[in-house]
N, C-alpha and C positions, 0 to 999 in steps of 0.2 A: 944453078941457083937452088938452095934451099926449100923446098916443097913449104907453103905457108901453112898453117895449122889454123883448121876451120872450128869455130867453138861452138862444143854441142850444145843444140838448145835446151835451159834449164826448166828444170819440170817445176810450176807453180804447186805449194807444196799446200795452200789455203782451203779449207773446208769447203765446198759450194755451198751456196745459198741455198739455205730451206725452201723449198719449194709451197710449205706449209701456210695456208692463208690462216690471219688470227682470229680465227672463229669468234675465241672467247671475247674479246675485243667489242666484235660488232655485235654482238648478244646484251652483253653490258648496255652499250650505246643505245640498243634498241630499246632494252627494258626499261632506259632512264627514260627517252622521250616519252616511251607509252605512259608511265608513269608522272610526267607532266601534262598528260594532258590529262587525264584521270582528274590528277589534284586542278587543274585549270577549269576542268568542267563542274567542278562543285556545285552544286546548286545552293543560291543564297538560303533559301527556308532553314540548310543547315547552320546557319547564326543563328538562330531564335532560339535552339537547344542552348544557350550560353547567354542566354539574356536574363537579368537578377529577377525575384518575384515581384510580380505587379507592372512588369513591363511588358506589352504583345507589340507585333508587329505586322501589317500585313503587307497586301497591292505590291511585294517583292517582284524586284527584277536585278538582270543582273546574275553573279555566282556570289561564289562565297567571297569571291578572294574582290571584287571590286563590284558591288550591287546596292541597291537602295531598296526604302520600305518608302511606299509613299503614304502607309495611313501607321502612324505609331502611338501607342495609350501607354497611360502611366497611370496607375490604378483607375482605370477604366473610363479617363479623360484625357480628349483629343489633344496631343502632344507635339503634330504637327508631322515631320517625314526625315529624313536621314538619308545620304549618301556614306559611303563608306568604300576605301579601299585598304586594305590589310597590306603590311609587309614581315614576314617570318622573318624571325631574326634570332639567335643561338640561345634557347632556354626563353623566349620572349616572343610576342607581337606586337609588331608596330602598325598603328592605323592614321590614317588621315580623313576626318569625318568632317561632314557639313552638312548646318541640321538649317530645316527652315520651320517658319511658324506663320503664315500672312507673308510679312513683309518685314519680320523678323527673323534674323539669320547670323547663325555663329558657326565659326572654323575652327580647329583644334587636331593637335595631332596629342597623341594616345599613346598608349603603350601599357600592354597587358603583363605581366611575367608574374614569378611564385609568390614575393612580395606583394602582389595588391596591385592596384590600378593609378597608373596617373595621367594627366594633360598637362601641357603646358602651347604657348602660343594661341593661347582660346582668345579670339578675336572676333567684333562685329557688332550688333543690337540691330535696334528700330523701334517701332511705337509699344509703349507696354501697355498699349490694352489688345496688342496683339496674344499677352498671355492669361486672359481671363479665364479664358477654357484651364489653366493651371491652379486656378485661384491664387495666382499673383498679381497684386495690387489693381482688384477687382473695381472696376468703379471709375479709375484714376486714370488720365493720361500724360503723354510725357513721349521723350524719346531717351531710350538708355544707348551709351556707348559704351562694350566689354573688351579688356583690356586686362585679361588674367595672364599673366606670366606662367605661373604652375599652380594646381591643384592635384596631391596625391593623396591614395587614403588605403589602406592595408585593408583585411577582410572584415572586418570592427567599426573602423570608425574612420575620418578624417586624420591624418595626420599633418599635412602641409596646404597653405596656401600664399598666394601671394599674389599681389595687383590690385588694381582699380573699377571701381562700376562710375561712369557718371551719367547722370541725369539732366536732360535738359529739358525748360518748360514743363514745369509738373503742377498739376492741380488735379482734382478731385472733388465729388460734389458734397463731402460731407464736411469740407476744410472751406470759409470764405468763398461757398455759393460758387466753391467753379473757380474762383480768381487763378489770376497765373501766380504762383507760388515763388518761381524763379528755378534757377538748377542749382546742382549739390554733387558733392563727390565723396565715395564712401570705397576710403582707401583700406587695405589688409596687409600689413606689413611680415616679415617673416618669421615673427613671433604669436602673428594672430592667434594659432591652433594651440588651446592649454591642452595639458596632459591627457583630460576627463573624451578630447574632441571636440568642447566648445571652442569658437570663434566667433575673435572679437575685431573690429574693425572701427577708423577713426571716421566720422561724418560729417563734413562743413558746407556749407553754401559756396558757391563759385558765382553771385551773381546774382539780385535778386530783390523782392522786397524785405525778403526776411534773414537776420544775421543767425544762422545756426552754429554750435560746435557742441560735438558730444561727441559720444559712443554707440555703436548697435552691438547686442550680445546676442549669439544665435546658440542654441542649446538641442543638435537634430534628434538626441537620444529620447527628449520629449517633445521635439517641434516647437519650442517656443522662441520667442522672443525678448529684450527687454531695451528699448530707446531711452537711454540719457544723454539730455543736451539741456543746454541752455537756448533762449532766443530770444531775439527783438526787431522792431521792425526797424526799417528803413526811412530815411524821408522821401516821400515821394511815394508810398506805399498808396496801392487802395486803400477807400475806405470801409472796406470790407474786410481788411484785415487787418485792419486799427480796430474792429467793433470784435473782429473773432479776437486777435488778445488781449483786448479790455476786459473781456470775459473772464477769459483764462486768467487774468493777472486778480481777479476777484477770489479767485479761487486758491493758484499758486502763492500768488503775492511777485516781488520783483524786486530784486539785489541793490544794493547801492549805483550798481554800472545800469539799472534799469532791465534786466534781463530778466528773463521767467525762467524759470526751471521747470521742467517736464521728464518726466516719468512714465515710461510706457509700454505697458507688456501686450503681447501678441503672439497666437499660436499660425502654424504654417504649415 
């Protein structure tokens, strides 16, 4: 028989494996973590370098990147406290803040970039004589509900706003001795912000002894103000505020529909 023919074994002809561990690799790796924790440990007091004039903060706790101020001023009246958590985002920050005052409290996320500053989702309120310390509607009580869609504004001025403020139960002891007023809602539609940065928003009663409608015109470049509306009362009104616009109707006078006109400027 034919001797069989044994086949010699072929030689793997394949590079062997680098024996080399990827140094560079875990170098990388390391330098990123250390580097997260670096930026993680921030300390919050580094926000107060980025706060606008006339604004301090103190009682911080917290880093940078998620801390609060529990005592915050606004030219050098108590402004009440702030949470804050930042999110870095390409060319931009994103924040989500929640500010209290008493028992006054609004939500809003943020966003910082080259363009200027804006919010949108600003949501919340409570009693406005929780902001007296602001000399906002000093005197006066009420509860507001905020319901801002967007507010943005470049390095200058106001450019966008948009949303609703309303007021429920308002009075005040210089208006009808205190009486309840009724509530109002003072809408800002997406046109509100002219050219200059004034904003202008539409003002009615939702409810009340008094039928309001006008306008507020806000003017921040001189802090002022200007209220145009008309009004009249209701039936069923106190009689304290049948006596406050008999007054006023001496003065103004009153439309064929029975309305007063009012005219009313105010700084802020």
């Amino acid at each position: 028989m034919p001797a069989s023919r044994s086949r010699s074994p072929s030689k793997d002809t394949r590079p062997a494996p680098s024996r080399q561990r990827p140094y560079a690799a875990f170098v990388l790796i390391g330098l990123a973590g250390v580097l997260a924790v670096l930026i993680a440990a921030l300390p919050a007091s580094l926000l107060t370098r980025l706060l606008p004039p006339g604004v301090e903060a103190g009682d911080l706790s917290g880093n940078f990147w998620h801390g609060a101020a529990g005592k915050l001023k606004v030219n050098g009246r108590d402004a009440g406290a702030v949470e804050w958590q930042l999110h870095p985002r390409w060319l931009a920050l994103d924040a989500d803040l929640h500010w209290v005052k008493g028992s006054f409290a609004l939500d809003a996320a943020a966003r910082l970039d080259r363009g200027g500053i804006g919010a949108h989702d600003i949501r919340g309120g409570g009693p406005i004589d929780e902001l007296r310390d602001l000399s906002l509607a000093p005197g006066w009580h009420g509860t507001a509900a905020v319901a801002i869609d967007k507010l943005t504004a470049d390095r200058a001025r106001l450019v966008a706003l948009g949303g609703e403020i309303r007021i429920a139960d308002l009075g005040g002891p210089q208006i009808a001795g205190g009486a309840d007023l009724g509530s109002y809602v003072l809408r800002f539609a997406d046109t509100a912000v002219a050219a200059d940065g004034s904003v202008t928003g539409s003002l009615s009663d939702s409810g009340g002894p008094l039928q309001v409608q006008g306008t507020l015109q806000l003017t921040p470049q001189n802090r002022s103000g200007l209220l145009s509306a008309t009004l009249s009362e209701r039936a069923g009104a106190p009689a304290e505020v049948h006596r406050e616009l008999d007054m006023l109707a001496q003065m103004r006078g009153r439309d064929p529909q029975g309305r007063i006109p009012l005219d009313l400027e105010f700084t802020f």
